[in-house]
Structures are given as structure tokens and as C-alpha cells.
N, C-alpha and C positions, 0 to 999 in steps of 0.2 A: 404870262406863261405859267404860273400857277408856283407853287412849291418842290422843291427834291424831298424824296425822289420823284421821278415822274413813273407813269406808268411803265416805260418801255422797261427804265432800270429796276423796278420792282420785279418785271414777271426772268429779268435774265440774273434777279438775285443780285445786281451791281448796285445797290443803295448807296452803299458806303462813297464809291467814285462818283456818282453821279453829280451833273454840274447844270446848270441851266444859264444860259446864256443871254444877254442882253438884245436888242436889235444894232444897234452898231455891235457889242463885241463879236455876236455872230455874222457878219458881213465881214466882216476883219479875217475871220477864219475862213469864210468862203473865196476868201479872195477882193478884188481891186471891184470897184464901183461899174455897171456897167450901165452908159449913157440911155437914158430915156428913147424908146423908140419915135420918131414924128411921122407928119406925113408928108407926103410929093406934092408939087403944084397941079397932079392929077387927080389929085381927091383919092389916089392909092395909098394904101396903110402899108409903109414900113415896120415888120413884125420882129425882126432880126438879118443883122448883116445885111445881106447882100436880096431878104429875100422880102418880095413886093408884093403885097395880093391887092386885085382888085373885088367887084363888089361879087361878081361873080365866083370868084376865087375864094370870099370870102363864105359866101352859102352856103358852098360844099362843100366845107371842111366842118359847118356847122350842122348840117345836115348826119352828116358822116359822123359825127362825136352822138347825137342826139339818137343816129341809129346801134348804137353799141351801148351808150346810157341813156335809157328812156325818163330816167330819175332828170337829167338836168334839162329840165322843162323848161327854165328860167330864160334859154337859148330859145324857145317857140316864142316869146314874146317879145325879143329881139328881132327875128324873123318878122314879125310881122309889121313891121313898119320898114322893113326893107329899104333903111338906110345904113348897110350895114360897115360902112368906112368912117361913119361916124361913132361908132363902139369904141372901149377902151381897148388903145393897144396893150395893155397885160392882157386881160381879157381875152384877146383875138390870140397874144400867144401862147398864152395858156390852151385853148382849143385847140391851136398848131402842133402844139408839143405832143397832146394828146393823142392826135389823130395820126402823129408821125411813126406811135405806137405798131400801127397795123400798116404802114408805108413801108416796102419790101424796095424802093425806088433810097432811099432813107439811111444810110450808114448808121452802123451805132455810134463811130465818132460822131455824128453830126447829131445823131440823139442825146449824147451829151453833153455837146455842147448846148442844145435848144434847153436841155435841163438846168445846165447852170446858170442860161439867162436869164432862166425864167424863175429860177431863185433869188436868180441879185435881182432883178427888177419886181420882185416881189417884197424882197426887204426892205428894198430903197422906197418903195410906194409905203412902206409900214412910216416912214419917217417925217412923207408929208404933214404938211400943218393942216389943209384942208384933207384928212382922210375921207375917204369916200368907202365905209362899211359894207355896202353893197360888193362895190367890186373886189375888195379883199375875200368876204365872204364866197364869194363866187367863184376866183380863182383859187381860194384856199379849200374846196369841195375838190374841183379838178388836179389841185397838185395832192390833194390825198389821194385822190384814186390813181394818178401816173404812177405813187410810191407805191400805194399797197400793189396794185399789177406786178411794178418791178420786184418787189420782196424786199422792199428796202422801208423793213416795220417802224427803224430809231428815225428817220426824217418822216415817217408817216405820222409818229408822236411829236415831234418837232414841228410839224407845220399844222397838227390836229389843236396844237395849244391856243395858234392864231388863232386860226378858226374857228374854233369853242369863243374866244372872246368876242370876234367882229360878229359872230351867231348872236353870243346873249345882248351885246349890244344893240341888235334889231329886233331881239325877241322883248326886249323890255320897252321900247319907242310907244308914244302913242304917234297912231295913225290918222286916227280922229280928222284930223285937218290936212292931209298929205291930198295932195290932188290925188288924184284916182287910176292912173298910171303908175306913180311912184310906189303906191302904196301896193297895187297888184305886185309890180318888181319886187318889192318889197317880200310878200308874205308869197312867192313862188319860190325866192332865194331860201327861204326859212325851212319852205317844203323841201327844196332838194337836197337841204343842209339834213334834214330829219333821215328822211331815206336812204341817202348815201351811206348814213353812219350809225344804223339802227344796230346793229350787230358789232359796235368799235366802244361801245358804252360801258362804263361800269356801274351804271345804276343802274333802280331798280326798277322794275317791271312798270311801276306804278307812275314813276317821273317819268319815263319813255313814255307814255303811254297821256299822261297828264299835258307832256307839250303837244301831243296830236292833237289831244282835243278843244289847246286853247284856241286855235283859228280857224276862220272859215276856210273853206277849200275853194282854189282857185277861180275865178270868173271865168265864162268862155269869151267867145270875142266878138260876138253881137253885146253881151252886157259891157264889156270894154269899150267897144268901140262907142255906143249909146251913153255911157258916161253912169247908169245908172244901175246901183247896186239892189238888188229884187232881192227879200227873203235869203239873204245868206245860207249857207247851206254849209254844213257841218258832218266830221268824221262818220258819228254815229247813223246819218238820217237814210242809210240805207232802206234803214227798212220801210220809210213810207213810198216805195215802190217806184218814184218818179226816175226821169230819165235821167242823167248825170253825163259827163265830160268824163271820157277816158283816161284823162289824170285824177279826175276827183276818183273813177272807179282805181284806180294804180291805187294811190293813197289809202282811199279803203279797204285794197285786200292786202296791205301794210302789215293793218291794224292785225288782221285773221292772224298772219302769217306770224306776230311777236307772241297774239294767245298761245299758237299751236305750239312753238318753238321753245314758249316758256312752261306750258306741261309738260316738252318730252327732254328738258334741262332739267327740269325738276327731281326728273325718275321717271315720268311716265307709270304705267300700269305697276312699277316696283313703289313707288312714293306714295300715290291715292289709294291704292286698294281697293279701288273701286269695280263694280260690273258694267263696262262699259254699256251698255244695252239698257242699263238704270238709267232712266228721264233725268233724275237727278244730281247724275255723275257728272263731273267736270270734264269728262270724254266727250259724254252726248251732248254737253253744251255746246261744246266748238263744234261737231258735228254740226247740230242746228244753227251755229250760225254761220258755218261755210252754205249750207242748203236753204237757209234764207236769202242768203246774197245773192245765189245762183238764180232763185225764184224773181229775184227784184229788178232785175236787168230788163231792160227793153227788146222785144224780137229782134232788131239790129244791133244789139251785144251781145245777144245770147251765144255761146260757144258752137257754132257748127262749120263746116268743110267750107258751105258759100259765104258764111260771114268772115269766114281767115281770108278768103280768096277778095273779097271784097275791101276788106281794112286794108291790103296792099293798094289796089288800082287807088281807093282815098287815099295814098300815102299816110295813113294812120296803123299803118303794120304793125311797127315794133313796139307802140305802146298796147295796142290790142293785145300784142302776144303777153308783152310783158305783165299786166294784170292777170293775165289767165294764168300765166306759168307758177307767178305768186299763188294764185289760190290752189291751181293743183298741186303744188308741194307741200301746203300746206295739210291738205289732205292726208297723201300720201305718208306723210310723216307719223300722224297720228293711227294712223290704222298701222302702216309698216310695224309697229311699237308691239302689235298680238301677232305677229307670224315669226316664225321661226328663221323661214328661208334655208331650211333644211331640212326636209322630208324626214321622219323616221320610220314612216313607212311609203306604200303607193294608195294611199286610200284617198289622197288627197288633204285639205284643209282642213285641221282640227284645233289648231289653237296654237298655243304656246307651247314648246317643247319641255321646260318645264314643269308644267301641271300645276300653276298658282290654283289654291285651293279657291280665291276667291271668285276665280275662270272657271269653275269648274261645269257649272249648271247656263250654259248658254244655250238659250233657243233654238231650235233645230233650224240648221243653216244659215247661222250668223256666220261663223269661223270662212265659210266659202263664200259668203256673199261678200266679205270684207276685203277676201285674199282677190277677186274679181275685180272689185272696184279699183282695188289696187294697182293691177295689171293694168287694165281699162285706161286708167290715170296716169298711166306710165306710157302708155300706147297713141296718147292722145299729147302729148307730149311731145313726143318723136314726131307726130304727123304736123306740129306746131314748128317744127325744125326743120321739117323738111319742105313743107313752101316758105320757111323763109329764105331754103336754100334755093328755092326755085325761084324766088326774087330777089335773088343777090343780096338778100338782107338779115345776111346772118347777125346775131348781138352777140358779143364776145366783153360777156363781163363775169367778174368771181362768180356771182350771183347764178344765172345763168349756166354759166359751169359745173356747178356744185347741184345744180337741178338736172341737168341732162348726163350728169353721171350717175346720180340715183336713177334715175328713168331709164338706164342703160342698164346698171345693176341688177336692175324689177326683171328688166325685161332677159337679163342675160340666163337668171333664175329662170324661168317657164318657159327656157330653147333648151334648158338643161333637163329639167323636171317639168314634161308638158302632161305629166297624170296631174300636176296640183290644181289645174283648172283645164277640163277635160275642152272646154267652149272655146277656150284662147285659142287662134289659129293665126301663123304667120309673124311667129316671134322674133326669130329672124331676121324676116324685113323691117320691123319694126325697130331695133335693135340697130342695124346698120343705119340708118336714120341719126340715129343717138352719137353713134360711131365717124360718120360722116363732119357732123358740126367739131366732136373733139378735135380729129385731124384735123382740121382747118385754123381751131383755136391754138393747135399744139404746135403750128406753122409761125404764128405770130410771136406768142408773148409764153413763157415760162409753165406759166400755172397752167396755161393749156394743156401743155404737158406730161405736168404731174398729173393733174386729172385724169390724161391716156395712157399715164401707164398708173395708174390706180386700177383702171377700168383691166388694165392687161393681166394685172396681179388678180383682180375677181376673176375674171376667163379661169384661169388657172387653175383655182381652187376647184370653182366648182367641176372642170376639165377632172380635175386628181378627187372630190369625194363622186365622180360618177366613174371611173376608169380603174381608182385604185381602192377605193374604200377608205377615207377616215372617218372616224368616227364622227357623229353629230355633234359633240359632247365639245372636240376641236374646233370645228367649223362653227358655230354659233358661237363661241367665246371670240373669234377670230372674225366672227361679223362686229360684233359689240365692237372690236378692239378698231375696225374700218369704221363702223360708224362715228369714234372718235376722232378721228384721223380726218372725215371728210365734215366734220365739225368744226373742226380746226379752218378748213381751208374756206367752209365759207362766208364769203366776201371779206376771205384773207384776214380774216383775224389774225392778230400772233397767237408764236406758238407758249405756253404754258410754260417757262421754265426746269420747272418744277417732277413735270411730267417724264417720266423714261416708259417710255413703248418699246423700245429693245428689249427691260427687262422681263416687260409683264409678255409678250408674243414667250420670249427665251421660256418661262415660267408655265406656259400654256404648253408648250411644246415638249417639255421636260416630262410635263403631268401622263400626254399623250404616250412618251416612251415608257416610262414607268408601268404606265399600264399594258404594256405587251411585256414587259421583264416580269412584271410579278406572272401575267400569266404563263410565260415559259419559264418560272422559276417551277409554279404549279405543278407542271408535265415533267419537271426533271425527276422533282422530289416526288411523286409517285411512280418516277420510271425507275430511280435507283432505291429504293429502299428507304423512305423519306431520310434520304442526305442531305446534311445541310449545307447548302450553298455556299461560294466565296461571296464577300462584298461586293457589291458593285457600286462605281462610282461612277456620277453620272457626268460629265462634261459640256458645258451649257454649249460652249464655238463647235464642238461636235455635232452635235445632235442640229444645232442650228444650221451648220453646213449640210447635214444629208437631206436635211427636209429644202433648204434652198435649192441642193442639185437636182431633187427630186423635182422639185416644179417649173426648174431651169429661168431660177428668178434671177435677172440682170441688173440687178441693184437691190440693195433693204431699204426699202420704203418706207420701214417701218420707224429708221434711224433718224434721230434726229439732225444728226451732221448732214445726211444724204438730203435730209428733208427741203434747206436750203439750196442744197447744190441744183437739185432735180427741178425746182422753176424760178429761179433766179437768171432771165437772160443777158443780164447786163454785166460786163465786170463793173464793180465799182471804185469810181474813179477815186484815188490814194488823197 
């Protein structure tokens, strides 16, 4: 479990209390020991209590987890031998538990109680004598993502600790001699373990980035099922153009997605200094290597309307989508970094509202070719959503979420301001698309939620600087301030401690009235005889209240108390 304090207690400033617990002391506090599940003389898996799945019952629930996480691949290799009552029952109810997530049939007593079985019989497995690393590793992936979903961040640190160990313990194994099945199970578990928790990490760039490249990427299942391993193939080899597995392609726009994310953590275009449109800029690198990636893909990967339509009839939808989604975000991200997304005039796309000195001399019609792409990338997105809606195959994970809210954001932009790209038509439909997957998500599970009404707070805004006038000056400090907020949320990270978003919004807002009192201090003192004014005092719960009633916001988003309440669907159990 590592040392105190642990990460949770660090970011809530609880050091001092902080305690870490034993594997019996923590089953002690969870409660009484709960018996091993077996099987029936049907060759049916008993998963909990009273409830029995057969092999059938079994696929579809695995099917069903596989289409909302494309990352636990580990489950397609299980699938494919389609003996599936011979699986571990933790295993099987771990995927039960998960998938009970999005079962509307499903009481939340019974949700948790499925969760505290699936804790005690996750401890109690920690105690065997013959541990089996694999299947802890596998179910401790799955019980991270049921917590992070639920908001419940202190047992997502509590079960991340296992799981960091039964990880490094398979990340260090030689393989060498493992039959060739085991070994695949093996380095798929590793993969899903990497993905899952690319964004839960407090390292650096460099070790996230070092464990991608120490192994090959998955086999498909002609080389599995042939026994024989051909030319391994590795993170980087995108670029010698060959065809590649839909997961190997998932994994490698991973890789894009940590470059992009660790420039615009860094500061983006405030930290480099750089002119994006410079060959030599750390912009236009990632640039060229999303535009290499796109160039390397085979004509049946290549992103268009009949290859989406077709990855469904293959039932390879949701990982299609989900490599594409990775790389359009990552895009989007990187370019979003030079717009403003607030007009200060109608002339269209000019850059940064700012006027960084270093922006200044860009190439005739960069600024609007950028802001295009952008749009484009957000639109192409939506239409990614929208036949997954048309095949019942919506994914509803953080991840995911935090991408079709940007894409919704883009798009809510250019229904509001359709002078910024005069070409964009049918923003709208585009947009409700975007709109369509939230409600669905916001149906099931919390964070859905907050995402929809993250998405109802932009409506808003931009509704009140096109209706009432704020200045640019508010609205862009108040994107910055969303930008953080939806960095925060994805794939659930915790929150910051540390961080107060009440004060700094309060702070921006203040700034905003200030600047209409000094001007009508202006008009006084030339109307009366330059008289000098009474003090004004300014009152932060004030000025906070008229701007809230002004936009007729039904919660502060902004708050970190509300932050919790707004996608945590669970009460948790005392």
C-alpha cells in the first residue's frame, strides 16, 4: 500500500490523520468475511447471493462493460475462447457490478450491496496463498473505475494502491517462457492497467510515457490463435504505415493524447513562446504527429461516415469510435489553446484576444484555418455520437464525457457566433447530437450530470455575452476558469485541495463591477463639478448573487462543496 500520507490525504490536506491500513485490518472495518462465490452442477456461475448467470448471461454483461470501456480489452480475449463459466468469479462480478452501473432494473440498495461484495471478496482474494496477480490486477482496474464513476476518490486511492502493486508485479515478470496465451493475458492486463489510469498518475511525463514503450502491443487473433509471435510491433511503429489492430491503434493515439495534454498542462502557447506555424515549435510537432497518424491508417481505418457505419455491423464500433475520439481531442485541445471563443469583434478569427507579441506575425489565414479545424473536429465528433446512438452503442465513460462536452462547448460557440466561421453550417444539429449522448449519460450515473449542467452553465454565458453584453475581458477569464473545472473532471481525477474556484470566479466578477463603478464614477464627477465621490464597498455574496440571478444559475458549479454533491449518485454507505 505504499507510505502515509497517501495521495488522497495529501491533495485534502489530511496528512497528519492519515492512516493506511493492513489487508485484514481493512476487512475488519469493512465488515464480516463474505464466503467465496462457487459454481452449480450446471456449469452456471454463482456471482452473488441469489444471483446465477449462465454462459450466455455471461457475454452480455461482458459485452456490455467492453461497450462503455473500450480500454478493458483484456475481456476480448476472454470472449474468445467462449468458455465463459470458467472465468473467475471475482472477475465475473466485478464486470456485474460494473454494468449494474447503467441497469435502471438495479436498485441502489442492491448496487451496494454488489459493491461491498465485491470489496470483501476482493480483500479476501488479496490473502490467498496462491494469489493470482492477473486477476487482482483486472478486477482492481474495474473497482477503480466503479469508484472513480461514483465520486468516491478516498476508496479509488485505496484500491489504486493494490493495483499499482499487482501492476508492478506483472510489469516486472519475465515472459520469456510463459506459454503464449498467458503471456498475451498477461501484457493486455498491463495495457488496460496503463490506459485506465493515464490521467490518476503523479509522475512524470517521461515514466508514463517509458512504461508505453516497454512492450509490444497486443497480438490479434490469427497470431494467437497460430501460436506464433511475427515481428512484434511496438507503440512508436506507427509510422511505417502498416495495418495495425484497433486496440494497438486505441494505444497509440494514447500515446498523442499525453504529448497534447502535457503541452496544454504545461501552459501551452503562455509556457513555450513559441509560433505555432514554426516547423520547429513543440506545437507543430504534435501537430505532425496527429497528421502522421491519420496519413498511416489503412483505407478501412481511415475516419469516414461508411467506415463508422461499418465498424458497427463488424461489432468493432466502440473501439473505432474510441481511438478516433482520442485523437480528435487531442487535436482540438491543442489548436482550442489560440482562440479566444469570444469574439471581440465580427470579422471573424484573428487569434488570441490577448495579442501575445509572439502571435503576432502569423500567415495569412492561419488564425481561421485553425478555428475551422476546430469546429470540423468538434462536428465530426457529434456525428461519432450520434450513430453510436443509432446503434444503441452509446460509451458512457469520464473520458468520453469530458470529450463530448468540449465538442458541445465548440459547437455551442459557432450557434452563438456563426460570423467566426462564415463555412460552418448547421451548428445546431450538430450540437444537439453532443446534447443527446449527455442526457443519456446524466440518466445513469452522476458525472453525467455535472457534465449537463456544465454544458447548461456555457448555454448561458454565451446566451448573456450575446443578449446582454459582458465584456470579453469576463468571458474569457471565465473560459480559462471552465477549462479548469473540466480538467479536473477528466476521467475523474480528484479535486485539488488546495484550489478555491469560488474565490477566483468571486475575484473576476468583482473586477467586472469595478469596472462599470469607476466608469459611472467618471460621469458623476464630470456631471457634478469634479465632486468627489463616497467610498464604495464592494461585497463579494452580492455582486455574486446578481450575476447568478442574472443568468438564472440553479447551482454554483463553480463550488467546491456543490462540486461533489452535483455527480455523486450514490449515498455512501456510513
Amino acid at each position: 500500500m505504499g507510505k502515509s500520507p497517501c495521495n488522497y490525504c495529501r491533495t485534502i490536506d489530511n496528512e497528519s490523520n492519515c492512516v493506511l491500513y493492513t489487508t485484514k485490518e481493512y476487512r475488519k472495518i469493512r465488515g464480516p468475511k463474505v464466503n467465496n462465490n462457487s459454481r452449480n452442477n450446471n456449469n452456471n456461475l454463482i456471482i452473488f447471493e441469489n444471483i446465477t448467470l449462465d454462459n450466455k448471461e455471461i457475454k452480455k454483461i461482458i459485452e456490455f462493460a467492453l461497450q462503455h470501456y473500450p480500454e478493458l480489452f483484456f475481456l476480448n480475449l476472454d470472449c474468445s475462447v467462449e468458455k465463459y463459466n470458467q472465468l473467475d468469479p471475482l472477475l465475473i462480478l466485478s464486470i456485474y457490478t460494473l454494468v449494474s452501473l447503467f441497469d435502471k432494473t438495479i436498485t441502489n440498495k442492491k448496487r451496494i450491496e454488489l459493491n461491498k461484495s465485491l470489496e470483501n471478496q476482493f480483500m479476501t482474494k488479496l490473502d490467498d496463498c496462491d494469489i493470482d496477480n492477473i486477476i487482482i490486477t483486472q478486477c482492481a482496474i474495474i473497482l477503480l473505475i466503479i469508484n472513480w464513476q461514483n465520486g468516491k476518490t478516498y476508496k479509488g486511492y485505496l484500491i489504486g494502491g493494490f493495483a499499482e502493486r499487482a501492476y508492478k508485479t506483472l510489469f516486472h515478470l519475465n515472459l520469456d517462457n510463459s506459454p503464449i496465451f498467458k503471456r498475451e493475458k498477461i501484457l493486455q492486463t498491463l495495457w488496460s492497467y496503463q490506459l485506465i489510469t493515464l490521467s490518476l498518475r503523479d509522475e512524470s511525463i517521461e515514466i508514463v510515457k517509458s512504461r508505453l514503450h516497454k512492450f509490444r502491443l497486443p497480438m490479434d487473433k490469427f497470431q494467437l490463435i497460430s501460436g506464433m509471435e511475427i515481428n512484434p510491433i511496438y507503440i512508436d511503429s506507427i509510422n511505417n504505415g502498416k495495418i495495425h489492430t484497433l486496440t494497438s491503434l486505441l494505444i497509440m493515439s494514447s500515446e498523442i493524447w499525453i504529448d497534447c495534454l502535457s503541452w496544454l498542462t504545461k501552459g501551452g502557447k503562455y509556457y513555450f513562446k513559441e509560433e505555432p506555424w514554426d516547423i520547429n515549435s513543440a506545437w507543430n510537432k504534435l501537430e505532425k504527429k496527429i497528421l502522421i497518424f491519420y496519413k498511416s491508417l489503412g483505407i478501412n481505418q481511415q475516419f469516414s461516415y461508411n467506415n463508422l457505419i461499418t465498424s458497427f455491423k463488424n461489432d468493432i464500433g466502440n473501439i473505432y469510435c474510441s481511438f478516433y475520439l482520442t485523437l480528435m481531442i487531442s487535436e482540438i485541445i491543442i489548436h482550442r489553446d489560440f482562440i479566444p471563443f469570444i469574439p471581440s469583434d465580427t470579422e471573424g478569427a484573428k487569434g488570441p484576444f490577448d495579442k501575445l507579441p509572439w502571435l503576432i506575425n502569423a500567415p495569412n489565414g492561419w488564425w481561421q484555418k485553425s478555428a475551422s479545424l476546430v469546429f470540423e473536429t468538434a462536428k465530426n465528433i457529434s456525428i461519432i455520437l450520434n450513430v453510436c446512438k443509432q446503434n444503441d452503442k452509446y460509451s458512457c465513460n469520464t473520458f468520453n464525457g469530458f470529450i463530448a462536452l468540449t465538442a458541445a462547448s465548440i459547437l455551442s460557440y459557432i450557434k452563438h457566433f456563426p460570423y467566426y466561421d462564415n463555412h460552418f453550417k448547421d451548428a445546431d444539429i450538430y450540437y444537439g447530437y453532443c446534447l443527446e449522448y449527455l442526457s443519456y449519460y446524466k440518466s445513469f450515473l452522476g458525472i453525467g450530470g455535472y457534465y449537463y449542467k456544465v454544458l447548461m452553465q456555457n448555454e448561458k454565458i454565451f446566451d448573456l455575452a450575446v443578449k446582454r453584453g459582458v465584456s470579453s475581458l469576463i468571458i474569457t477569464n471565465f473560459e480559462q476558469l471552465k477549462d479548469e473545472i473540466l480538467d479536473i473532471a477528466n476521467v475523474s481525477g480528484p479535486i485539488d485541495g488546495n484550489a478555491n474556484y469560488k474565490t477566483q470566479l468571486d475575484k473576476l466578477f468583482i473586477l467586472e463591477r469595478n469596472r462599470n463603478i469607476d466608469d459611472n464614477i467618471t460621469m458623476n464627477i464630470t456631471s457634478n463639478n469634479h465632486t468627489e465621490p463616497e467610498p464604495i464597498k464592494i461585497r463579494e455574496d452580492q455582486y455574486r448573487q446578481e450575476l447568478s440571478s442574472l443568468m438564472n444559475w440553479e447551482f454554483d458549479w463553480m463550488s467546491l462543496e456543490n462540486y461533489q454533491e452535483s455527480w455523486t449518485p450514490y449515498i455512501e454507505e456510513q
